[in-house]
Steps between C-alpha positions, in 0.01 A plus 500: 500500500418188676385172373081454437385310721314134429172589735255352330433133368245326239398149509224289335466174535197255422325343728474115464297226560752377791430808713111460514299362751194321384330787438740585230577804679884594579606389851533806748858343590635392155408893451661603791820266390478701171503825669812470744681380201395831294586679794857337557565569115394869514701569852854302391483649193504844681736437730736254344479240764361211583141544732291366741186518612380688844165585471200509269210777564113490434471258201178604344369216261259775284377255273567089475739380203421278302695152333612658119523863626784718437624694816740792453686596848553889457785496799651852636789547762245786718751556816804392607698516860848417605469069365101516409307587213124473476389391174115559407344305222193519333356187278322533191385210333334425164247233364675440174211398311261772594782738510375644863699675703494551896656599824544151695765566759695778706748438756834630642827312607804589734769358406819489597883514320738266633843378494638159448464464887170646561548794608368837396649660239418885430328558209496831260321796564170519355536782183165675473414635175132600495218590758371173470830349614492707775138401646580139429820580706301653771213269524764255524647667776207486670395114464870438644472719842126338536673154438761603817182676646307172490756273634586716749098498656536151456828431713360728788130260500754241506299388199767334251464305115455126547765327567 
């Protein structure tokens, strides 16, 4: 029988005066630092390699966070390909006086494996164990061939990212 597999990762953290704006509310991009770090944790833990970074899709900020909350990253390896794996993470934070709970953030991550040069190291197959699994799997699928899709309309408008 083979080995479980280490496809899903918790992390809480509080949110501190130092990541605020003057608003008190959490910075979009200390929360976005936050994220890609949850997301390299969760994906080299996975595949037992060090990752990087190639893409983030549709951020959606569902609520602002505020200085004092708790956020919990709930981080899950949904697909993988040959070197990729997308990660998809939901944030749920808590005022810890009032005790309330709510949805503040969902994303997804590619990222990468590599090896000490750079290059692109295959990672392990993706062991699916429920139905859930499997449409996480699938939908992942999907958001990578609309990724390729999307560059590809791109390249042929001759329409590129900023350099």
């Amino acid at each position: 029988m083979s080995e479980a597999q280490e496809k899903s990762l918790f992390m809480t953290r509080l949110m501190t005066p130092d990541m605020a704006n003057f608003s008190g509310k959490v910075h979009g991009g200390a929360l976005l630092k936050v994220l890609d770090e949850a997301a390299y944790s969760c994906a080299s833990r996975y595949c037992k390699a060090y990752v990087v970074t190639a893409a983030l899709d549709h951020v959606g900020f569902k609520r602002a966070v505020m200085v004092g909350d708790l956020i919990t990253f709930k981080c899950n390896v949904n697909y993988v390909g040959r070197s990729s794996m997308e990660i998809g993470i939901r944030v749920e934070a808590e005022n810890i006086k009032s005790t309330t709970k709510y949805h503040a953030i969902s994303c997804y991550f590619t990222m990468v494996a590599v090896d000490d040069d750079g290059k692109g190291l295959e990672v392990p197959r993706l062991q699916l164990n429920s139905e859930e699994e499997k449409k996480l799997f699938e939908a992942g699928k999907m958001r990578c061939e609309m990724r390729k899709e999307m560059e590809q309309r791109n390249q042929e408008l001759h329409v590129g990212l900023p350099a």
